[in-house]
Backbone bond lengths (Angstrom), bond angles and torsions (degrees), N, CA, C in turn:
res aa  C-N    CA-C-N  psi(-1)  N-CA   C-N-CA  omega(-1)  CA-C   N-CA-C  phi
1 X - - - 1.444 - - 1.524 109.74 -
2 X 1.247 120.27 143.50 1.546 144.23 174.47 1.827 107.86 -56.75
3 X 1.406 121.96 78.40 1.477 101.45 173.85 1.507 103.33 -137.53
4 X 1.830 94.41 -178.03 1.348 123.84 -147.50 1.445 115.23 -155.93
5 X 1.379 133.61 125.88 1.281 115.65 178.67 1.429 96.71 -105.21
6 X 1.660 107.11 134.82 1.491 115.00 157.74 1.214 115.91 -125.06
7 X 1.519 104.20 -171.85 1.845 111.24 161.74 1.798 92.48 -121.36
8 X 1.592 84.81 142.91 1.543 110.66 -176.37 1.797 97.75 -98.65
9 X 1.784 106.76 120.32 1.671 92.50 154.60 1.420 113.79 -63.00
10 X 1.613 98.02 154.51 1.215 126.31 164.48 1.928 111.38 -38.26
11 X 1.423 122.60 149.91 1.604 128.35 168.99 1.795 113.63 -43.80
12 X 1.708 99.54 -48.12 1.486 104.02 -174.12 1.391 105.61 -77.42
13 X 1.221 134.90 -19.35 1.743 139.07 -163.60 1.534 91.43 -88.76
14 X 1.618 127.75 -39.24 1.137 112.19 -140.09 1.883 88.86 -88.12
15 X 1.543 100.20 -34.29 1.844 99.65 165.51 1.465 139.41 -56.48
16 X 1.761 103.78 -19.57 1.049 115.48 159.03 1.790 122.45 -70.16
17 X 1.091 109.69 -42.09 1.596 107.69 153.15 1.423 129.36 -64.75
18 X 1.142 112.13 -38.05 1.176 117.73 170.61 1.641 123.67 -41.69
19 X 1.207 79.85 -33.90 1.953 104.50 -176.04 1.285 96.96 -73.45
20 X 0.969 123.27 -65.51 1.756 148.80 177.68 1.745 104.94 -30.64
21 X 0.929 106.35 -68.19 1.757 130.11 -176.84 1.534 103.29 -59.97
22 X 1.388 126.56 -49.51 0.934 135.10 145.05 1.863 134.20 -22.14
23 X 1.484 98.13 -58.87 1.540 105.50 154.76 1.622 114.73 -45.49
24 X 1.713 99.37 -73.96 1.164 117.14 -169.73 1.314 114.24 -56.33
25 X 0.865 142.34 -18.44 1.545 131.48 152.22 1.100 141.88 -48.09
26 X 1.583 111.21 -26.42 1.360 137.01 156.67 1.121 147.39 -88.97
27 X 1.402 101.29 19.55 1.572 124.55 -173.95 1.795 104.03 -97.30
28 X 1.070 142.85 178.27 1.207 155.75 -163.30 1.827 103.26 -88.75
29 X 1.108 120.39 113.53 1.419 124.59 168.14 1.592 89.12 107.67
30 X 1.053 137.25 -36.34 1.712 128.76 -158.43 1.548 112.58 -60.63
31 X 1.439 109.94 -3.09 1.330 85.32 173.35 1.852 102.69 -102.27
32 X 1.081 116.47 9.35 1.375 109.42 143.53 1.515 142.62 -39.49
33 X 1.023 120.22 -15.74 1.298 160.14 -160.91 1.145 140.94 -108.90
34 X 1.909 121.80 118.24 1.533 94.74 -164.74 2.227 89.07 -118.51
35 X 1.931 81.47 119.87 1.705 96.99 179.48 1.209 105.22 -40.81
36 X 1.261 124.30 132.57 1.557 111.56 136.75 1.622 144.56 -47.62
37 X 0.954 156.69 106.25 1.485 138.34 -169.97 1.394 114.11 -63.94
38 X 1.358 121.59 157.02 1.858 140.49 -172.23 2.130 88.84 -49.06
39 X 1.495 111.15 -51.51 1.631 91.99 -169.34 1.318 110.91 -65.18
40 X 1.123 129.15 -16.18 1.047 133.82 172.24 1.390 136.57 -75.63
41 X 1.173 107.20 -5.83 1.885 116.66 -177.05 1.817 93.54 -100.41
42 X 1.547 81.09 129.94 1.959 93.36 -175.16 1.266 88.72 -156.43
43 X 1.422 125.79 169.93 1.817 129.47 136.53 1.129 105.39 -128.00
44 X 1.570 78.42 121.60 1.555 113.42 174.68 1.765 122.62 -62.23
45 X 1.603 114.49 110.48 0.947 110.96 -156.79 1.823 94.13 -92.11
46 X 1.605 127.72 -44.36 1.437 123.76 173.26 1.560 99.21 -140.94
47 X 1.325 106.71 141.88 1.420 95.94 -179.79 1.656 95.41 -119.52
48 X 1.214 108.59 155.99 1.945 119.34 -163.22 1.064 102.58 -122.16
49 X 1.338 131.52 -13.37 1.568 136.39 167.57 1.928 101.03 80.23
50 X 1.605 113.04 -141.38 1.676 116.86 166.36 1.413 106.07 -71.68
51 X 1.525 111.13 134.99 1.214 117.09 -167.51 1.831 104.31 -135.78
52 X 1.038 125.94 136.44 1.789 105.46 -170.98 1.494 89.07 -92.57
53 X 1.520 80.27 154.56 1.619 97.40 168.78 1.462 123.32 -45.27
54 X 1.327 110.83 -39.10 1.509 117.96 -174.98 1.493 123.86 -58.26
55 X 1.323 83.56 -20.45 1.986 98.18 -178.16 1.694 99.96 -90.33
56 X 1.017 113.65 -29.02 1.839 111.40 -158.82 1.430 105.16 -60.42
57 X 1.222 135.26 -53.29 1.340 119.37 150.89 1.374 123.27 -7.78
58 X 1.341 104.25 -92.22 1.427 110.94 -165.62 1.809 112.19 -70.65
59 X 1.357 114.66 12.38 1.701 116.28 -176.23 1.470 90.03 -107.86
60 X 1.744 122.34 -8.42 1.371 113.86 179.75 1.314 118.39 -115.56
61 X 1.558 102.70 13.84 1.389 105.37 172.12 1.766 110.21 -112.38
62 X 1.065 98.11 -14.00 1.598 108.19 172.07 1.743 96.94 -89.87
63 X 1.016 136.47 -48.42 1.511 118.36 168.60 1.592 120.33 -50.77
64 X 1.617 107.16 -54.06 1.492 102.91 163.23 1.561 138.65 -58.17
65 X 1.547 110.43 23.30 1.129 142.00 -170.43 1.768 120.95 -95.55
66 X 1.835 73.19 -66.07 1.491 108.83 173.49 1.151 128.66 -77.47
67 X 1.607 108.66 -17.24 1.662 123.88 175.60 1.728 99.28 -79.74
68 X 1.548 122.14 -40.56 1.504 130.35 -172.68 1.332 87.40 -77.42
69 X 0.947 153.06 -46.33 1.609 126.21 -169.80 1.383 112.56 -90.69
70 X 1.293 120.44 1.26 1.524 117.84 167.20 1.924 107.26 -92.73
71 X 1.360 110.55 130.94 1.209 106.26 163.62 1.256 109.65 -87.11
72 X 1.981 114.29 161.85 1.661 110.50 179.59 1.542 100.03 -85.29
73 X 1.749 78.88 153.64 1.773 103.29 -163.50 1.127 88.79 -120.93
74 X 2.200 118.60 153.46 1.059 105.31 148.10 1.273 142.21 -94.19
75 X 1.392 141.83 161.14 1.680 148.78 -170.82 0.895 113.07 -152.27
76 X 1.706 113.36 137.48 1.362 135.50 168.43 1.296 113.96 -108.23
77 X 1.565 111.40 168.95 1.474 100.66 178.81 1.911 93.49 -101.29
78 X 1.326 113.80 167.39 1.189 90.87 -171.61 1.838 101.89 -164.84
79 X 1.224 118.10 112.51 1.785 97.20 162.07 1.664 87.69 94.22
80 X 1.630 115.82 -175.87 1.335 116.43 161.57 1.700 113.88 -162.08
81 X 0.775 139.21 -179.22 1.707 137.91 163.11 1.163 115.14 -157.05
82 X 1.141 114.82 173.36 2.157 121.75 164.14 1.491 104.86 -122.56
83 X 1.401 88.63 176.85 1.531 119.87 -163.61 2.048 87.71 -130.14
84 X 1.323 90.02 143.36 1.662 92.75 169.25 1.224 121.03 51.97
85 X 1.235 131.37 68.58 1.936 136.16 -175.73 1.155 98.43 22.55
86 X 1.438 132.62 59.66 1.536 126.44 144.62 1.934 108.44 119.27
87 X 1.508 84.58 -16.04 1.859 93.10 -157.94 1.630 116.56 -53.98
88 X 1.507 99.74 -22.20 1.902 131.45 -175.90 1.453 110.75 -135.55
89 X 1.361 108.04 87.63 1.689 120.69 160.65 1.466 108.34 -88.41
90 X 1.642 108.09 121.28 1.025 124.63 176.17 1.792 144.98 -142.33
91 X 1.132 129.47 136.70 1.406 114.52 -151.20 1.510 98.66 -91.65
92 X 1.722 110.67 154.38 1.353 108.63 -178.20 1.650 105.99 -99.15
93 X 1.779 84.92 -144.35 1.839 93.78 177.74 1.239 93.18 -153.06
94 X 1.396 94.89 165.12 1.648 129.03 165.13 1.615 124.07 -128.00
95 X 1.055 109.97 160.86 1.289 116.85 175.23 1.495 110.18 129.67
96 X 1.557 102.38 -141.46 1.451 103.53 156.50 1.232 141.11 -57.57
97 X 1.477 140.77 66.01 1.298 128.64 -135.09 1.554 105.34 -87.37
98 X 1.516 117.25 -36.76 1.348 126.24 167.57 1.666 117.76 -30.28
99 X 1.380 102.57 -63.10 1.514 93.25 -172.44 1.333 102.13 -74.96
100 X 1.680 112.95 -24.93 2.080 91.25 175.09 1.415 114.50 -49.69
101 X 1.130 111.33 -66.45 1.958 118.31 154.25 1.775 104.81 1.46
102 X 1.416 84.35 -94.83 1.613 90.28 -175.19 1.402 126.17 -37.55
103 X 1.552 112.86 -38.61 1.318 113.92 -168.54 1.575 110.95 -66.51
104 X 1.686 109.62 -44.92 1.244 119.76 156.57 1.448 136.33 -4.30
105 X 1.896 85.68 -87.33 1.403 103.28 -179.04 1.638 112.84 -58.72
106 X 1.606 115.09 -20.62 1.360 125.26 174.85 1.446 117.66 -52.77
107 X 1.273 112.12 -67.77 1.652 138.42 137.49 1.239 107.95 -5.17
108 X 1.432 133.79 -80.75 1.262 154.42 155.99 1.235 104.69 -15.03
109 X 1.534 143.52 -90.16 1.036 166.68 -172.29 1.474 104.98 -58.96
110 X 1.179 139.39 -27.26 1.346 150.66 -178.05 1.719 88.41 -81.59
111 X 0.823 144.48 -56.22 1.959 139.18 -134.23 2.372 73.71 -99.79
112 X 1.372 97.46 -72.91 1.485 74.14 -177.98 1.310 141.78 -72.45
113 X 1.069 126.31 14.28 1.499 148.21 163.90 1.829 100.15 -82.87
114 X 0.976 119.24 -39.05 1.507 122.92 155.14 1.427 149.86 -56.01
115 X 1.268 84.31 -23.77 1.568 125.38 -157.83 1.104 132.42 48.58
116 X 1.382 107.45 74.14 1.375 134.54 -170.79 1.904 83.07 -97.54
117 X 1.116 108.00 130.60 1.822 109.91 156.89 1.490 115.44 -75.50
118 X 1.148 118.66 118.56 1.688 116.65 -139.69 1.653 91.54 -99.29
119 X 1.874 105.88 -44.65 1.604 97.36 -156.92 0.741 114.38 117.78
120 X 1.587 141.78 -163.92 1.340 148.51 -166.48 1.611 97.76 -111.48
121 X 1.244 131.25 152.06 1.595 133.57 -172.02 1.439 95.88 -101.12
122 X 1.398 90.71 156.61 1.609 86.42 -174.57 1.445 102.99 -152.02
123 X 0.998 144.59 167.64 1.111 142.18 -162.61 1.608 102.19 -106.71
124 X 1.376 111.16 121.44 1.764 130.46 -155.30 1.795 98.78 -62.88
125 X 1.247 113.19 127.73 1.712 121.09 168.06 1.144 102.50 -137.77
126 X 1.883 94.10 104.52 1.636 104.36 -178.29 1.544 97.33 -71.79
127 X 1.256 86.45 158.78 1.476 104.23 -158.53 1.691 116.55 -174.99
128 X 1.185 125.91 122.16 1.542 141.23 -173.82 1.430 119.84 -113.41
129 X 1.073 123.95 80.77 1.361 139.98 -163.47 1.747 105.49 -62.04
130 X 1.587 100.62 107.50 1.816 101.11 167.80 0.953 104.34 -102.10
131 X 1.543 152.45 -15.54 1.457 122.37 -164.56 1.658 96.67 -163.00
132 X 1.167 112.51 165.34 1.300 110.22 172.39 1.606 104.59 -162.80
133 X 1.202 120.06 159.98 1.339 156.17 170.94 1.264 160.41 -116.28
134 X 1.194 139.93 94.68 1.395 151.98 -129.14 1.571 104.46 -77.01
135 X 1.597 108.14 -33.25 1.578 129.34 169.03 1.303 90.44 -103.85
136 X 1.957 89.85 169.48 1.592 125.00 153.14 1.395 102.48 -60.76
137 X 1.375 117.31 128.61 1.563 153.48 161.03 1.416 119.05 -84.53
138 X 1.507 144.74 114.71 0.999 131.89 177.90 2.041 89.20 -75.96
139 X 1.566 138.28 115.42 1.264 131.94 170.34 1.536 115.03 -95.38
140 X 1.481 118.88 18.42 1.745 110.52 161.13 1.038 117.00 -42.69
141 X 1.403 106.24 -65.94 1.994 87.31 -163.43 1.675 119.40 -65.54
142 X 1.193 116.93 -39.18 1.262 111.06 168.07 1.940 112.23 -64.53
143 X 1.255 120.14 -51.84 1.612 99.77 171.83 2.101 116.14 -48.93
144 X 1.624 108.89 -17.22 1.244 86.35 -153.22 1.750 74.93 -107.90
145 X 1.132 155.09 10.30 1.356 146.31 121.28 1.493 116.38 -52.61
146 X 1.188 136.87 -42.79 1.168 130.18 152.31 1.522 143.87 -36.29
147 X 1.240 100.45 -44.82 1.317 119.70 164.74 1.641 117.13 -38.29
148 X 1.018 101.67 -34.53 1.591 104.92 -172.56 1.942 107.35 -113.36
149 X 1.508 119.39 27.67 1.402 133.31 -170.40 1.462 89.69 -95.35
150 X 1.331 136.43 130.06 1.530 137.34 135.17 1.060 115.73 -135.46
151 X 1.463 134.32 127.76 1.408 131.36 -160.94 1.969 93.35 -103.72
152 X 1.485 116.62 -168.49 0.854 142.28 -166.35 1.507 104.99 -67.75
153 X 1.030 150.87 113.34 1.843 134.37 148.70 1.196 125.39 -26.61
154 X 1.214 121.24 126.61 1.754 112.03 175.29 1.141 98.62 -132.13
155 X 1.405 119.57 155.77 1.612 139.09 143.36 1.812 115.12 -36.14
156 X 1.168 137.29 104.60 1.642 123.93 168.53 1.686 77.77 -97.29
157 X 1.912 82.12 123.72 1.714 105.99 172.80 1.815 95.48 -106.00
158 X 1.569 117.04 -31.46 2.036 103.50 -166.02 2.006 89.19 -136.05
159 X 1.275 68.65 152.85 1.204 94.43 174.42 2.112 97.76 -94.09
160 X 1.272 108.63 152.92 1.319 107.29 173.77 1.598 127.28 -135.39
161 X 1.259 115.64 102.77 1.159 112.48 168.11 1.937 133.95 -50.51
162 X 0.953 114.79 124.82 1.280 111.41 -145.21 2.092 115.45 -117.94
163 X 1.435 136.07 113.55 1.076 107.46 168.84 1.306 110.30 -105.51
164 X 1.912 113.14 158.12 1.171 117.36 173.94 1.731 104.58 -112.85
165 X 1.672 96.50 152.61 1.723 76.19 163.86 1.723 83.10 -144.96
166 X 1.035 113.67 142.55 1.535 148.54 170.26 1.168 113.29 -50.72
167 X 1.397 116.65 138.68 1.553 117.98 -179.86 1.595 105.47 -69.43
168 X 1.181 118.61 131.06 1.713 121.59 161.29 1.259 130.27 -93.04
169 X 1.606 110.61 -22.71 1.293 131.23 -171.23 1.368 122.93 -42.05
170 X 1.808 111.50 -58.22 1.648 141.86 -169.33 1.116 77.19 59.72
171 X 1.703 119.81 66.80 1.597 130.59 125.92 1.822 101.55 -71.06
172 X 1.182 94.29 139.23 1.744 75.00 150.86 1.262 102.08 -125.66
173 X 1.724 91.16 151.09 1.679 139.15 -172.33 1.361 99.58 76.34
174 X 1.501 119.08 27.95 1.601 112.48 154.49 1.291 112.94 -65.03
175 X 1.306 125.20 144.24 1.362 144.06 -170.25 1.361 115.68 -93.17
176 X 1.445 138.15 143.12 1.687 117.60 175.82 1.498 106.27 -82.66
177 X 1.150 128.08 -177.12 1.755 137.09 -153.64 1.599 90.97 -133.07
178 X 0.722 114.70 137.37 1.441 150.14 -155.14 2.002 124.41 -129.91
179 X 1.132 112.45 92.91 1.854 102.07 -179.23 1.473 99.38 -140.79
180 X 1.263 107.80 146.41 1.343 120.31 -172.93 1.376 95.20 -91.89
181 X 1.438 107.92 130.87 1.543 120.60 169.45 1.745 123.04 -86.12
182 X 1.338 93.25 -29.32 1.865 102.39 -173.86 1.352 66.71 -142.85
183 X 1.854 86.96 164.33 1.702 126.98 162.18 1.821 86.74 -143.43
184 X 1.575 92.52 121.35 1.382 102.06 178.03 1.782 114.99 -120.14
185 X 1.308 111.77 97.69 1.457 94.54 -179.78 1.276 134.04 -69.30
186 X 1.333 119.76 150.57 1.700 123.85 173.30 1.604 114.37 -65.53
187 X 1.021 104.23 145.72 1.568 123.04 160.02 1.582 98.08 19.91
188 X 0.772 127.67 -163.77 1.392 167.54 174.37 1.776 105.40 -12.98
189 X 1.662 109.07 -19.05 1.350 136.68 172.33 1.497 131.85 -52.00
190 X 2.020 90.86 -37.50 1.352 101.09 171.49 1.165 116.68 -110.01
């Protein structure tokens, strides 16, 4: 199976973007763009790609590891940027950014301590993917509407283990499917 551990915003955070995305859709060039949907907004803390069942056990007991030695921090969503001249518009965070870091590299170290084939390490850019693009995107107006986005602060109490599965259809603007496999709480959380 296709997985990933993230942190999920909160119901009320994710409506506050919602609102947001909403704007941004209506700005000049955005329909260039294919939205992401609400199940779909996470930040991706390590992603493990196909993983066999046989390992998922033990890739969720080394995350539930890393979730107990992280205490909950707070985070906002906050600001936004891209990846690839426009191709990945995406919203950031605020708050505690350190332990997001940490939790990460925790994440990180959890899938290959498993033996998950991890990849090349990279240095963690939280990051919440709204839109993406098959071309280069000019993303000013939406980065410079962004600029002024800060959602609510919340508590991250779990870390979440995450599967994806890929559209097969060749619908287009089918969305991928999304189910949480673990809910792992932080520190002091569980």
């Amino acid at each position: 199976m296709r997985l990933f551990a993230a942190l999920l915003p909160p119901d009320d955070v994710s409506r506050e973007l919602a609102t947001e995305v909403d704007r941004l859709r209506q700005l000049p060039g955005s329909d260039a763009l294919r939205w992401t949907g609400r199940p779909g907004w996470h930040f991706t803390l390590a992603f493990y790609g196909e993983v066999d069942d046989d390992v998922v056990p033990e890739l969720s007991e080394r995350l539930a590891r890393a979730a107990h030695r992280t205490q909950p921090f707070a985070l906002a969503l906050r600001g936004g940027g891209q990846f690839g001249h426009g191709r990945v518009l995406w919203v950031g965070a605020d708050g505690d950014l350190p332990v997001l870091r940490l939790l990460a590299d925790r994440a990180q170290a959890a899938g290959r301590k498993a033996g998950v084939a991890m990849g090349e390490h990279r240095r963690y850019t939280a990051h919440l993917t709204v839109a993406r693009s098959r071309s280069a995107v000019d993303p000013r107006p939406c980065l410079t509407a962004l600029d002024a986005f800060t959602s609510r602060t919340w508590t991250v109490g779990e870390l979440v283990l995450m599967r994806s599965e890929l559209p097969a259809s060749g619908v287009p603007g089918e969305q991928p499917r999304y189910e949480a496999v673990a809910r792992l709480p932080l520190g002091r959380a569980g």
